[in-house]
C-alpha positions in Angstrom: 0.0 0.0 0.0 1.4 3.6 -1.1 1.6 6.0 1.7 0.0 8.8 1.5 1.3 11.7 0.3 0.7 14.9 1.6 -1.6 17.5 -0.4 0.5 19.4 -3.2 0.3 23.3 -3.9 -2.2 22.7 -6.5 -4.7 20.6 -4.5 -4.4 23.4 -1.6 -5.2 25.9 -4.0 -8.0 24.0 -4.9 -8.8 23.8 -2.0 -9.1 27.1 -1.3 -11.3 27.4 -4.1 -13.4 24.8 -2.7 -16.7 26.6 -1.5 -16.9 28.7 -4.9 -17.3 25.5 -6.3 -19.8 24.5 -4.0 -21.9 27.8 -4.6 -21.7 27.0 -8.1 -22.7 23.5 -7.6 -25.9 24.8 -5.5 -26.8 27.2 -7.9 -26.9 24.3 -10.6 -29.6 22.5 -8.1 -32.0 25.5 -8.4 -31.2 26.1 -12.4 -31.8 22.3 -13.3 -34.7 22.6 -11.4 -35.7 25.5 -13.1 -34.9 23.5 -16.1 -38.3 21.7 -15.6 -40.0 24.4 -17.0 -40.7 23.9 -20.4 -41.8 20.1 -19.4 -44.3 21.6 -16.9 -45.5 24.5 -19.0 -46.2 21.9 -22.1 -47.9 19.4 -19.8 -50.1 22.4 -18.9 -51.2 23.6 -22.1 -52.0 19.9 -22.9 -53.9 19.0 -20.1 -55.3 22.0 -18.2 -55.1 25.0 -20.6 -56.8 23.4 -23.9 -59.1 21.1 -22.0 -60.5 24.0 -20.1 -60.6 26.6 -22.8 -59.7 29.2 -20.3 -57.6 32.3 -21.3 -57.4 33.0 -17.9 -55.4 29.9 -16.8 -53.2 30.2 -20.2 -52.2 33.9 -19.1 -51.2 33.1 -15.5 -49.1 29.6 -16.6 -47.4 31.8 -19.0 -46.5 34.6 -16.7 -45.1 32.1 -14.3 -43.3 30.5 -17.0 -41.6 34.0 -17.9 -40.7 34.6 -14.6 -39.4 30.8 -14.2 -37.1 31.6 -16.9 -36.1 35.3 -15.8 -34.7 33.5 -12.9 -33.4 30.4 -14.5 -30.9 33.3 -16.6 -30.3 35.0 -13.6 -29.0 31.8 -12.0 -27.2 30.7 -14.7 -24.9 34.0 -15.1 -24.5 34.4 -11.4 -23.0 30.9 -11.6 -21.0 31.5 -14.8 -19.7 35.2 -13.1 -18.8 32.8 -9.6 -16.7 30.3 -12.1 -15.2 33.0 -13.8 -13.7 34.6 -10.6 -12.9 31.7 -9.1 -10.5 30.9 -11.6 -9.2 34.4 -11.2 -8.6 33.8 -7.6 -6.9 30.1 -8.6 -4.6 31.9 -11.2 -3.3 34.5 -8.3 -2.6 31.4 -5.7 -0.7 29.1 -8.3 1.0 32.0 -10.7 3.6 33.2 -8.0 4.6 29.2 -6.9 4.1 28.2 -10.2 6.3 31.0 -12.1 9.5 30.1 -9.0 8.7 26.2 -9.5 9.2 26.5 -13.3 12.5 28.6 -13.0 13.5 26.6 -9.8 12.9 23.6 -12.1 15.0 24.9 -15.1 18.2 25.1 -12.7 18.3 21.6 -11.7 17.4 20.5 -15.6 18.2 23.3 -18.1 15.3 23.7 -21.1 12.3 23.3 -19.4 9.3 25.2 -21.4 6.8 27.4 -19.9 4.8 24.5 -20.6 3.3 25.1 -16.6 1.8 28.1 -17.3 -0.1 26.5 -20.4 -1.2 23.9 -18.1 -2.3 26.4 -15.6 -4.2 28.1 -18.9 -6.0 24.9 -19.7 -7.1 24.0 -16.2 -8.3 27.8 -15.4 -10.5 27.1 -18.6 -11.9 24.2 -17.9 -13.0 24.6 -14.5 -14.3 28.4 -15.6 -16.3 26.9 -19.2 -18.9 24.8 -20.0 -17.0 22.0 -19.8 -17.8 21.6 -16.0 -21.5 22.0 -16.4 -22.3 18.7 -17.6 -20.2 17.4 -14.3 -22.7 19.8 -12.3 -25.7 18.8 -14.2 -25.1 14.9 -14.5 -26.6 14.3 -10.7 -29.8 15.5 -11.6 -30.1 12.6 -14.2 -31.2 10.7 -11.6 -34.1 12.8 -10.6 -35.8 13.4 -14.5 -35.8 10.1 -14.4 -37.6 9.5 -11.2 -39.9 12.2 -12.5 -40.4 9.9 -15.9 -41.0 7.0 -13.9 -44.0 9.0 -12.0 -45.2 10.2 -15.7 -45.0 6.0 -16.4 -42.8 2.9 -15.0 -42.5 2.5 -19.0 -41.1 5.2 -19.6 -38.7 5.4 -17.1 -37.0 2.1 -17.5 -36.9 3.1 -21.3 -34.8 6.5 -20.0 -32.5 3.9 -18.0 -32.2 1.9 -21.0 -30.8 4.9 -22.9 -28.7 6.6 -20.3 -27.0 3.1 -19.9 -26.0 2.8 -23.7 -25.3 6.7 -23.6 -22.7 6.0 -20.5 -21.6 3.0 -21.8 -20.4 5.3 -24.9 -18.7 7.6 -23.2 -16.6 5.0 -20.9 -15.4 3.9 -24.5 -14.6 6.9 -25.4 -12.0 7.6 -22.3 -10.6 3.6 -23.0 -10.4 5.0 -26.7 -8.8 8.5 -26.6 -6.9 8.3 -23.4 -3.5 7.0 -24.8 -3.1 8.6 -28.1 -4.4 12.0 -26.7 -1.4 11.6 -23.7 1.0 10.4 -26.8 0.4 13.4 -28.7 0.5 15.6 -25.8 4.1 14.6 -24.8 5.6 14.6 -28.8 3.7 18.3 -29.0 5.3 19.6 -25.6 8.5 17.8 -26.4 8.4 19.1 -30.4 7.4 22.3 -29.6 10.8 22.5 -27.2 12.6 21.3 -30.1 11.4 24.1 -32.3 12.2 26.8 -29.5 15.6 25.6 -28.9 16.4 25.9 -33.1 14.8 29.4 -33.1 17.0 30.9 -30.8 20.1 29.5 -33.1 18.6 30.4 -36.4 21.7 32.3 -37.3 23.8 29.1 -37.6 21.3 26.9 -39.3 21.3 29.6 -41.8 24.8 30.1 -42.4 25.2 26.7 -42.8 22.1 25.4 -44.6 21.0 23.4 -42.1 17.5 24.4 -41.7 16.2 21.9 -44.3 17.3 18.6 -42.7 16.2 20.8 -39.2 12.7 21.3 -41.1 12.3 17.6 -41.9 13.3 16.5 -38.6 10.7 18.9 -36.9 8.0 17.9 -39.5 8.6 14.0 -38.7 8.1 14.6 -35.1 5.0 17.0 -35.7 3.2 14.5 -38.4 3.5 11.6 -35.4 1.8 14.1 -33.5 -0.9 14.8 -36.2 -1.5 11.3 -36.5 -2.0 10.6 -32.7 -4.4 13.5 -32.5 -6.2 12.1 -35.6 -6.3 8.7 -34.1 -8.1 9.8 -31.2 -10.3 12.6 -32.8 -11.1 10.0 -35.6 -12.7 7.5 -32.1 -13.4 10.2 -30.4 -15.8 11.9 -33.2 -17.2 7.8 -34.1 -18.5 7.6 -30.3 -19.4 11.3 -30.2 -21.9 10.6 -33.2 -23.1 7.4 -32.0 -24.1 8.9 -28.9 -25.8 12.1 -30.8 -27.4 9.3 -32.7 -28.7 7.5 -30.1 -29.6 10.6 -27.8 -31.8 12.0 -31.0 -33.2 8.3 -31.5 -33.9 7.9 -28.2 -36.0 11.0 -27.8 -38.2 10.1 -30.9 -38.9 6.9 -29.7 -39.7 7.5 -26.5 -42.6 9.8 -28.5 -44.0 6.6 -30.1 -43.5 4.8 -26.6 -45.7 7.9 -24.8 -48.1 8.1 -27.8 -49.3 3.9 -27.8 -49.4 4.6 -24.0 -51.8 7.9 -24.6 -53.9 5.2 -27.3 -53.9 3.2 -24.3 -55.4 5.8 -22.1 -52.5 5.2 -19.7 -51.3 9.0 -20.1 -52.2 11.8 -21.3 -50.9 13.6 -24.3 -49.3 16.1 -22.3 -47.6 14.1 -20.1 -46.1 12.1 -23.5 -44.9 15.3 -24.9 -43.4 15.9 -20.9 -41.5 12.6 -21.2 -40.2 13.5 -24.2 -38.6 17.0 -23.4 -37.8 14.9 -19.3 -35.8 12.5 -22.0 -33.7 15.2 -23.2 -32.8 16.7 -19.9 -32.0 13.2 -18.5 -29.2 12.2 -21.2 -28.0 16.4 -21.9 -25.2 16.3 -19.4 -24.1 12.6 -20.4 -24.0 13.9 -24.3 -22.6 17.7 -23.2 -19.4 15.6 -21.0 -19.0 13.7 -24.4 -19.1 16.4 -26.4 -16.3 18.2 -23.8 -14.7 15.1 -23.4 -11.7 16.1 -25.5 -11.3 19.6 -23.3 -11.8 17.1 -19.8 -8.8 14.9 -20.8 -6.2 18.0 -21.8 -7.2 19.4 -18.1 -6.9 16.2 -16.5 -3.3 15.7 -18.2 -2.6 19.9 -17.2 -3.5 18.8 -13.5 -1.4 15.9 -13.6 1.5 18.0 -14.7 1.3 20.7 -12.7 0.9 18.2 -9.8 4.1 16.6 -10.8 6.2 20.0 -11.1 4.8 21.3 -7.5 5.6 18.2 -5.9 8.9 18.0 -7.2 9.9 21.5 -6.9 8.8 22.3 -3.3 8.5 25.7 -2.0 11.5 27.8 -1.5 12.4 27.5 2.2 12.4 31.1 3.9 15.2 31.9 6.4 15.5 34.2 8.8 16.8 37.9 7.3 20.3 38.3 8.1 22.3 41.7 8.2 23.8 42.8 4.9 27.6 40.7 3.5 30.7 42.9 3.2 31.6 40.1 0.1 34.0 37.7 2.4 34.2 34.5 0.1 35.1 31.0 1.4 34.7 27.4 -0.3 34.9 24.8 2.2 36.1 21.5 0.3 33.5 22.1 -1.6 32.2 18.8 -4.4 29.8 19.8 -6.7 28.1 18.2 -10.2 25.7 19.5 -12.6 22.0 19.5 -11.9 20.5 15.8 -12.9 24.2 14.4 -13.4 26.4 12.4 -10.7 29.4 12.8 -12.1 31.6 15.9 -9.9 33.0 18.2 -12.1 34.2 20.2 -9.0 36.4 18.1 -6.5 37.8 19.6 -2.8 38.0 22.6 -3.5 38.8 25.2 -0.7 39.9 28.9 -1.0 39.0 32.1 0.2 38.6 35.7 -1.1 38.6 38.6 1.1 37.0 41.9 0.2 39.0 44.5 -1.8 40.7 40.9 -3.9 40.2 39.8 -7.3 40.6 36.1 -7.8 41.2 35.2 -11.4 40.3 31.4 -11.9 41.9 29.8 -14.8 42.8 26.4 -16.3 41.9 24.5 -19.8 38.2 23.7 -21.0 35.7 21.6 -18.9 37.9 22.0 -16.1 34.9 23.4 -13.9 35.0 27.1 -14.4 31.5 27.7 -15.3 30.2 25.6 -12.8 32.3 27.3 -10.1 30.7 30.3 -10.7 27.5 28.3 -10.6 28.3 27.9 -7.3 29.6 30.4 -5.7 26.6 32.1 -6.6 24.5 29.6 -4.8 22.7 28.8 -8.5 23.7 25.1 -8.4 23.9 23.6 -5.2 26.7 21.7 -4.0 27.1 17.9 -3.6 29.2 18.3 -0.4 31.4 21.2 1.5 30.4 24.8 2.0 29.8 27.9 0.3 29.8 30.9 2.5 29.4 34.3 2.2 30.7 36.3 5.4 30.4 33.0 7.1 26.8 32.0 6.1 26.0 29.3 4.3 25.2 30.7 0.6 22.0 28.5 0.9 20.6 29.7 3.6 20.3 33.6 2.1 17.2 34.5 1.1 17.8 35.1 -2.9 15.8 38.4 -3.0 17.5 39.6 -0.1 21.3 38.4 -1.2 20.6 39.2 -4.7 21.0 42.9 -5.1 24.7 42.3 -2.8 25.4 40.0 -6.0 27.3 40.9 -9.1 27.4 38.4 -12.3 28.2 38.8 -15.5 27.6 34.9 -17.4 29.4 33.7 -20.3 26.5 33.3 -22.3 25.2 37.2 -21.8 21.5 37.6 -22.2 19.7 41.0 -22.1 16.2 41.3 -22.0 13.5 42.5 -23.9 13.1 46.4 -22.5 15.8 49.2 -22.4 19.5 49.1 -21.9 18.4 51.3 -18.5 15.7 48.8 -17.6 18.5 46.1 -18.0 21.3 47.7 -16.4 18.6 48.1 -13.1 18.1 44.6 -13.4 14.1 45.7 -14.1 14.0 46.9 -10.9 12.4 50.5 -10.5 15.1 52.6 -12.5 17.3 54.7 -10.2 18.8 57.3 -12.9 21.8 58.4 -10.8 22.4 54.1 -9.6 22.1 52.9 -13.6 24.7 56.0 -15.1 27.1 55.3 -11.8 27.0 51.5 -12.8 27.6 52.7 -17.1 30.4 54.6 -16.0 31.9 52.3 -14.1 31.5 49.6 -17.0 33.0 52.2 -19.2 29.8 51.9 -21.3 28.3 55.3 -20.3 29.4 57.1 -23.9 29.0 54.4 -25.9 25.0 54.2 -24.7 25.1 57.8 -25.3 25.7 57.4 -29.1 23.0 54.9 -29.8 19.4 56.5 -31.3 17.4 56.6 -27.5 20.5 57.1 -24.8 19.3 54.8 -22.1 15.7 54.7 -23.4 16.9 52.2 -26.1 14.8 49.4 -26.7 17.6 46.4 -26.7 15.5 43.9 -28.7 14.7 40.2 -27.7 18.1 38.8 -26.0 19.8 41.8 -26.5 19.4 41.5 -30.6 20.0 45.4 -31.6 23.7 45.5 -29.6 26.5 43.6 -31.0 28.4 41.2 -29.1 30.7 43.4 -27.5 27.8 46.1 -26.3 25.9 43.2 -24.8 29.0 42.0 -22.4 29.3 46.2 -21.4 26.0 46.4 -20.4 25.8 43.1 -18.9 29.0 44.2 -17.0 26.9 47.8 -16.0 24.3 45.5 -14.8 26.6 43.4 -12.7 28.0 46.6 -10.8 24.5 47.9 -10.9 23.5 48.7 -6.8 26.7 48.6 -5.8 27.5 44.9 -5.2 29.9 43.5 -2.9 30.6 39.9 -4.4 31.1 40.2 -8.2 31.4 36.9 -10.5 32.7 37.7 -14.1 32.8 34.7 -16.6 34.8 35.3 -19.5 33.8 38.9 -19.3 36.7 40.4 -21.7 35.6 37.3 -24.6 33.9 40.2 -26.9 35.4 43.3 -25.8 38.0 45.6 -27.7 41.4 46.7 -26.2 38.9 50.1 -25.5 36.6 48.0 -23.7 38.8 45.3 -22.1 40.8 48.2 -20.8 37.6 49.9 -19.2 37.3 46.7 -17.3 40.4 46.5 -16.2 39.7 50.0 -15.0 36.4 49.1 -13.4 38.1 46.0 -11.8 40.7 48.2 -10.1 38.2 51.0 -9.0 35.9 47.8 -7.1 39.1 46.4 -5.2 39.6 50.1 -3.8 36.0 50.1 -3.1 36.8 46.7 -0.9 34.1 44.6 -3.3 35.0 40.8 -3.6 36.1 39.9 -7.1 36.2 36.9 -8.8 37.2 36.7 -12.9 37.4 33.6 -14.7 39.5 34.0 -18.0 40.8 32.6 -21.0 42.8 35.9 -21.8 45.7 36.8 -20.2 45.5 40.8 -19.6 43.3 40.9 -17.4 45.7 39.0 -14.9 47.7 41.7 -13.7 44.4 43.4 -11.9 43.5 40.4 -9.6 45.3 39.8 -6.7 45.2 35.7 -6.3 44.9 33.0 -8.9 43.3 29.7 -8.8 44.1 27.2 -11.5 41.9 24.6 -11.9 42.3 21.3 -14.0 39.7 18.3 -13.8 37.9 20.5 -11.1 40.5 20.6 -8.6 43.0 23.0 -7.6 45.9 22.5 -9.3 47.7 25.9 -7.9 46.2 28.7 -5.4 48.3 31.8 -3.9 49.3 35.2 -5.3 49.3 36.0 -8.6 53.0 36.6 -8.5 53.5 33.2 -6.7 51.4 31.3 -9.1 52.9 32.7 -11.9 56.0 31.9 -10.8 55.6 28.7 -10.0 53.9 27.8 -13.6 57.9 27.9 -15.1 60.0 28.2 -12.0 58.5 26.4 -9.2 61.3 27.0 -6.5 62.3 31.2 -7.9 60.7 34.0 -6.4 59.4 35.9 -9.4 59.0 39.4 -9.9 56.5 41.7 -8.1 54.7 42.2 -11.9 55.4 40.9 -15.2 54.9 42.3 -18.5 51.5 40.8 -20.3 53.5 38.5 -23.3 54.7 36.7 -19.9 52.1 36.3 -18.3 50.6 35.2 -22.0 53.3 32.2 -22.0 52.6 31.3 -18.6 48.7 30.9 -18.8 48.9 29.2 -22.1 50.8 26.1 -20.1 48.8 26.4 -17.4 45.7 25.8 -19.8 47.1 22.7 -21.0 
């Protein structure tokens, strides 16, 4: 036996929800009574209005029957209005969790899709639409057909008879459409990822012709998923007609049925015509959840999604606020591996960085330099030691409250679609004085100048209307943006000019007198001379540590006490051994 799990985010939520849904559910008792009307108002005119011949009696049954159905649209939008804002209210208790679960998700497994906010999409829909009407309406079946077995016993087993078959069709058609509708659902997510990851490298497939075979891959995947959606539309639309058939035949029989029972003088006419229209009520919600059967089965697969990604991404754990770092950096034989991977690319590591030093981390590819920026920025976690900042644990700061102390600069820079002054705040509320501080510090202040809007220009998506080496300046202005006191610079001189690379040198020095904690990892050698300590690093351990001078040194003479500085081609030779 499974234990039982505790109730996710999504089934509190719904939870939450829970009495609108019972509001809604009690206003469906009054409407599908109300519902009754037309039966009632025909078996009148039949059997009281026509016999009697009395205007009288015709004017009041119809009056009532107005206001029976003045109320019944009343009901029915009050209930519609309830649904609506309900799943309102659902969207503002998931959206918050849901947006941190899906980025929390996307650093332990890079390329996750947004895919949870679609989900969320489908099941506000559903549980806002008509789809969940025929759910409210289907307990009343029960009851029209009580009230057809008081019109006749015949007539009511007849109903049975038909809401049976009509049931029986819609069980088929969850047996039928249930795996090919899941199928396609995973190949569309999964295609549809495909497709995003090729758009944002449409560039190279251009330059290099590759977007035909990429076209024909894409269109294999998307025809399986065309044909898995046909497949179950193709059942789904057989059992959907069958039961329209049957629903339609049904109702006309149950006419004859009623009329050789009025022959019979065992009913009247009206009450044949009332079995009829009871007939229609009775089997409505079976043939309306068949007819939504398609939208029930895409929420039920959202739900069980969502479900998944909330119980495996749990809630961000809130610590206690703690009083602001000064940017004191210490690994503690620190392990770490990538997200979903067992494999350390990080091995014993332990170093520290005071504030007012620049640590320049280098060594040859894949020898875990990205990553350790990962994680002495607390993004990845680590698989055993310590990362702390001013003695605390860099998992157990709050994110929005170490955050703005934090400076980083990736390899990979990304802007985002607003202004270069929106981006350089970090989208934050702009601080005019804070953003021009932080460009002129980057040594990007002029060159924002020049361009068509000064700090009011609209960067594009990623960054798309800069060139390479304008993105990396004003990712760098973003970095220093607020004043940061730990600053982690990957690669950060990779697209820069000897202008630029020597603003950053410049900017580098300028943070060290302004006691902030650097740490530069580097392929090029210039930047050496403005860091204090470097760390080379091959098969993610610490292959040398100390002074730059003493590093240096050691790379070619490990016993002679170099020089205090030495000329850049030096320090060239020396790093290119180090790198292997």
């Amino acid at each position: 036996m499974k234990p039982k799990l505790p109730p996710s985010d999504l089934q509190k939520a719904l939870r939450v929800c829970r009495q609108s849904f019972v509001s809604a559910a009690f206003f469906s008792l009054f409407i599908n009574l109300l519902m009754l009307t037309p039966t009632l108002y025909m078996l009148q005119m039949y059997d009281r209005v026509l016999s009697s011949r009395s205007e009288s009696t015709l004017l009041m049954i119809t009056l009532i029957a107005i206001a029976a159905f003045i109320v019944l649209g009343g009901l029915e939008l009050v209930r519609s209005r309830i649904l609506v804002r309900t799943g309102a209210r659902l969207d503002s208790l998931l959206n918050p969790r849901l947006f941190q679960a899906m980025f929390d998700q996307n650093l332990q497994r890079p390329g996750v899709s947004s895919q949870a906010l679609n989900d969320l999409n489908n099941l506000r829909q559903f549980l806002t639409g008509s789809g969940l009407f025929g759910f409210f309406d289907l307990p009343w079946t029960p009851i029209y057909l009580a009230v057809m077995f008081l019109l006749h016993p015949i007539l009511g087993w007849f109903a049975i008879g038909s809401s049976i078959l009509v049931s029986s069709l819609a069980i088929a058609n969850e047996f039928a459409t249930r795996k090919p509708l899941n199928e396609a659902n995973a190949k569309a997510i999964a295609n549809n990822n495909y497709l995003t990851s090729n758009l944002r490298n449409v560039e190279a497939l251009e330059a290099m012709g590759m977007l035909p075979d990429i076209r024909r891959r894409w269109l294999e995947r998307h025809r399986e998923v065309l044909g898995l959606q046909a497949q179950a539309s193709d059942r789904a639309g057989l059992l959907s007609s069958a039961s329209k058939t049957l629903r339609m035949l049904s109702q006309s029989l149950i006419l004859g049925i009623g009329a050789y029972l009025t022959i019979e003088h065992l009913m009247t006419p009206g009450m044949m015509i009332a079995g009829s229209i009871l007939m229609g009520r009775a089997l409505s919600p079976i043939d309306h959840i068949i007819g939504n059967w398609k939208g029930f089965l895409s929420y039920r697969a959202a739900y069980s999604r969502l479900n998944e990604l909330l119980r495996l991404v749990p809630e961000r754990r809130r610590y206690m606020p703690i009083p602001a770092p000064e940017g004191c950096l210490t690994l503690e034989n620190v392990v770490a591996a990538p997200p979903g991977t067992n494999v350390a690319v990080l091995r014993g590591l332990t170093f520290s960085v005071a504030p007012g030093q620049a640590l320049a981390v280098i060594g040859p590819s894949a020898a875990g330099k990205s990553t350790l920026a990962r994680v002495i920025l607390g993004v990845w976690p680590v698989a055993g030691g310590k990362v702390r900042v001013d003695g605390a644990d860099i998992q157990h700061w709050n994110r929005e409250n170490l955050g703005p102390y934090i400076g980083y600069l990736p390899q990979d820079i990304e802007l985002f679609s607003g202004t270069i002054s929106e981006n350089i705040a970090r989208f934050s509320e702009v601080d005019p004085a804070k953003v021009v501080a932080a460009a002129r510090q980057a040594g990007v202040h002029e060159m924002i100048q020049r361009l068509p809007q000064g700090y009011d220009t609209p960067v594009g998506e990623a960054g798309g209307f800069l060139s390479g080496g304008q993105r990396q300046r004003v990712g760098l202005a973003r970095a220093l943006y607020g004043e940061p006191v730990l600053i982690v610079l990957d690669e950060p001189n990779s697209n820069l000019d000897d202008q630029g690379e020597s603003a950053l040198i410049r900017a580098i020095n300028e943070l060290k007198e302004q006691r902030r904690t650097i740490v530069v990892i580097t392929h090029r050698t210039s930047i050496l001379n403005a860091t204090d300590h470097i760390l080379v690093l091959r098969e993610g351990q610490a292959q040398m540590f100390g002074p730059r001078e003493q590093v240096l040194g050691q790379l070619i003479r490990p016993v002679a006490t170099p020089p205090p500085a030495l000329p850049n081609s030096q320090v060239a030779m020396h790093v290119q051994r180090a790198q292997g």
